[in-house]
C-alpha positions as CSV (number, residue, x, y, z in Angstrom):
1,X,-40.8,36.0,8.0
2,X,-43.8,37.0,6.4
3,X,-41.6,40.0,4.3
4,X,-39.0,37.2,3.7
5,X,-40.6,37.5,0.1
6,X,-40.5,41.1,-0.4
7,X,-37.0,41.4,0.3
8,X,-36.1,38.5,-2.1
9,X,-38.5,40.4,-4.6
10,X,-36.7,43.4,-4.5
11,X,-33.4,42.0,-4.0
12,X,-34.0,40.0,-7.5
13,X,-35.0,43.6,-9.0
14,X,-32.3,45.3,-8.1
15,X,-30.1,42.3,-9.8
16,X,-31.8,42.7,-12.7
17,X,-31.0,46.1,-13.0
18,X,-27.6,46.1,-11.9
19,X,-27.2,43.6,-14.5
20,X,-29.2,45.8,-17.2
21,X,-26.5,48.5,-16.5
22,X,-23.3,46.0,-16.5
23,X,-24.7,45.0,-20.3
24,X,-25.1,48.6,-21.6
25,X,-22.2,50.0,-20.3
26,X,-19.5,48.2,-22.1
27,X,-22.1,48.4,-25.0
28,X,-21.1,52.3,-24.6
29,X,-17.7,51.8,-24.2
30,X,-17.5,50.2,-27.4
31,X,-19.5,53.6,-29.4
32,X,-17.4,55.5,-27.2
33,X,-13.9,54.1,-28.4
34,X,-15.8,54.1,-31.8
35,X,-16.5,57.4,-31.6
36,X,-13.0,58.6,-30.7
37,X,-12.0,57.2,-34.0
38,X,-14.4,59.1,-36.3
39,X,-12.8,63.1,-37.6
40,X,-13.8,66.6,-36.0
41,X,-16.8,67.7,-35.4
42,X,-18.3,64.3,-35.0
43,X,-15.8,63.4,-32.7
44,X,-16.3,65.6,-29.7
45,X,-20.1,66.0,-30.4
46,X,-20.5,62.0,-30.1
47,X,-17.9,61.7,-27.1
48,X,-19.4,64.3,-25.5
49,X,-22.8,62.8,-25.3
50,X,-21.6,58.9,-24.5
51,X,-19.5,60.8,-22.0
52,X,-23.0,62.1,-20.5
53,X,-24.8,58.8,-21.4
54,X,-22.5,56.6,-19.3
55,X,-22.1,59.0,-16.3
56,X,-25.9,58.9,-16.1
57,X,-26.2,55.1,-16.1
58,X,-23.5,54.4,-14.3
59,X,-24.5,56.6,-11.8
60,X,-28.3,56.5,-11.3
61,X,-28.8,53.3,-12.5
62,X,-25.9,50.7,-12.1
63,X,-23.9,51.8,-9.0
64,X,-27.3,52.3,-6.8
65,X,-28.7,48.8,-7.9
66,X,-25.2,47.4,-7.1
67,X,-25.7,48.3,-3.4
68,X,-29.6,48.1,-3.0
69,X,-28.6,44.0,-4.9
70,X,-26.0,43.9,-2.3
71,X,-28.0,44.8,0.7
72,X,-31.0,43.0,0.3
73,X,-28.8,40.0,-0.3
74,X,-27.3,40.1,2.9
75,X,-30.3,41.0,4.4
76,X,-31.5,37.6,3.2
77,X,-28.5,35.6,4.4
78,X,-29.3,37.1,7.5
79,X,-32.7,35.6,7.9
80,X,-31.4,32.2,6.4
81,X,-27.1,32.0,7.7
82,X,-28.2,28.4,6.8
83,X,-27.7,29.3,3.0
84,X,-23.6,29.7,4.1
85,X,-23.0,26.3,4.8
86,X,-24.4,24.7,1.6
87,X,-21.6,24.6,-1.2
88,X,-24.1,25.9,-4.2
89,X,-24.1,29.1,-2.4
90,X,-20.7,29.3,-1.7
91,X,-20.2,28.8,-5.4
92,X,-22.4,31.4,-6.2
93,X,-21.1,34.0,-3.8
94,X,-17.3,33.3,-5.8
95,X,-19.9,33.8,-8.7
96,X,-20.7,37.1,-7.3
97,X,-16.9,37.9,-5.9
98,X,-16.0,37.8,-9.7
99,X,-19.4,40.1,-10.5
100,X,-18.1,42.8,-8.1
101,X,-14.6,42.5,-9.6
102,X,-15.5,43.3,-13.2
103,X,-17.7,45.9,-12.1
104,X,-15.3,47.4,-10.6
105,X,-13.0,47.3,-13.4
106,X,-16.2,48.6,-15.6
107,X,-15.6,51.5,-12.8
108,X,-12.0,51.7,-13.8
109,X,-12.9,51.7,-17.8
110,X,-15.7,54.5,-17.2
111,X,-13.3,56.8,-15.3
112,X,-10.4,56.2,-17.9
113,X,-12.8,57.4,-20.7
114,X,-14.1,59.8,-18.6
115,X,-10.5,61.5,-19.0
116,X,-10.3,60.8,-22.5
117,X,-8.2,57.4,-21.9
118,X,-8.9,55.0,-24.5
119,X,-6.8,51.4,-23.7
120,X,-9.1,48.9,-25.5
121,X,-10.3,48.7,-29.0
122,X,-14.0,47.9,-30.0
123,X,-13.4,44.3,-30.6
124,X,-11.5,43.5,-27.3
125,X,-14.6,45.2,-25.5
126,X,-16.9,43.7,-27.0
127,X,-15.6,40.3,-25.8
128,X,-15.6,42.0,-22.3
129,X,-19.4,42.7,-22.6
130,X,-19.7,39.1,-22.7
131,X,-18.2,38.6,-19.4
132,X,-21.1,39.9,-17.8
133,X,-23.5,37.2,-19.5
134,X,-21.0,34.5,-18.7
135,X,-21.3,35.4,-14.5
136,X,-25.4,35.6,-15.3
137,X,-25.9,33.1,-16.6
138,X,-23.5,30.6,-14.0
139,X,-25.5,32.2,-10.7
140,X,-28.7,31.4,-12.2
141,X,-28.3,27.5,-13.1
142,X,-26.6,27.7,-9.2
143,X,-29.5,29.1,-7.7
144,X,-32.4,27.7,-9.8
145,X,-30.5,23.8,-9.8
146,X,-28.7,24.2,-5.9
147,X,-26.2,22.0,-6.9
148,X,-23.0,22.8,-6.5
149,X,-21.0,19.4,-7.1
150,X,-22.6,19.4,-10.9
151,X,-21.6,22.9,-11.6
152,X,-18.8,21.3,-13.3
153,X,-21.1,20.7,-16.0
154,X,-22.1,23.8,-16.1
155,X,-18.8,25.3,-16.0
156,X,-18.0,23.3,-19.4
157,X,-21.7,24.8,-20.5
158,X,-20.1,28.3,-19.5
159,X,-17.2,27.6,-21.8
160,X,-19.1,26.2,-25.0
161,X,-21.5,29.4,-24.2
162,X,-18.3,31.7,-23.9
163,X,-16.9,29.5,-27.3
164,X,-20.5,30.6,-28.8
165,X,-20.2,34.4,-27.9
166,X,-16.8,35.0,-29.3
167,X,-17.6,33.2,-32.5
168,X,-20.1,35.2,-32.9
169,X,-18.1,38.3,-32.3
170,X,-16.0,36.9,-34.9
171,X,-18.9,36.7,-37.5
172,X,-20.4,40.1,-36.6
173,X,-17.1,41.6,-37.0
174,X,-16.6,40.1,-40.3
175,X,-20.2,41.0,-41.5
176,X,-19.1,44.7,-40.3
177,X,-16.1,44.9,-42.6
178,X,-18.3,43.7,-45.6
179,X,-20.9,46.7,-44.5
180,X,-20.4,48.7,-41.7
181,X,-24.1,50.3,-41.5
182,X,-24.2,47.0,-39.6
């Protein structure tokens, strides 16, 4: 047990940067779909790079820190199966199921405008972006409090913070049309 601490340490890192690359990538998405919008040459030279910028983070950084997260965390529920039968985890691993589901739909997204398939507009990804944040931020409070008959609470926190996110989406948008150096 006396690497039980490295193996947490690293699986925490490798959250961290899977996370890092779930927050970017839709961030690219978004000058991506931008991009597409703006005349020839600027078009293609733009596209082409965010083409390259996404393969390369999606790649080398999000995808690998997606399995090395994965593995150490089942590594750790190996040493500790008790960690299954207490309901804050099992809250936490839906948590997760739902983290592994919009990254794999970030896969979908980065394939379609691989090809040059644009189905969203800025606005509507940028509310996806948040999505992310909303998962973070529910697995922390579960794993730092370990309680899962008041995540209710926080579930209603999640929604005010979700409320928060898209007002401000709403505000930045507006701010944009009024200058859109912004």
């Amino acid at each position: 047990m006396e690497y039980y601490n490295y193996i947490k340490a690293l699986h925490l890192i490798f959250v961290i940067t899977w996370f890092a690359g779930l927050f970017y990538i839709p961030r690219l998405f978004i000058y991506h779909i931008e991009a597409a919008q703006k005349p020839e040459p600027e078009n293609h030279i733009l596209t082409r790079q965010l083409k390259l910028m996404t393969k390369r983070l999606w790649y080398i950084i999000t995808w690998p820190s997606a399995i090395l997260a994965s593995l150490f965390a089942f590594w750790l529920l190996i040493i500790n199966p008790a960690w299954l039968r207490m309901d804050w985890m099992l809250v936490k691993l839906g948590f997760v199921l739902l983290l592994y589901l919009y990254h794999g739909k970030c896969h979908l997204i980065f394939k379609e405008l691989q090809n040059d398939v644009i189905k969203w507009n800025s606005n509507q990804m940028r509310m996806w972006n948040e999505v992310s944040t909303l998962i973070l931020f529910a697995v922390v409070f579960l794993v730092i409090v370990k309680d899962a008959v008041n995540w209710i609470y926080g579930v209603v926190g999640i929604f005010l913070l979700a409320g928060m996110l898209m007002l401000g989406i709403k505000l930045y948008k507006r701010l944009r049309s009024k200058n859109p150096e912004l």
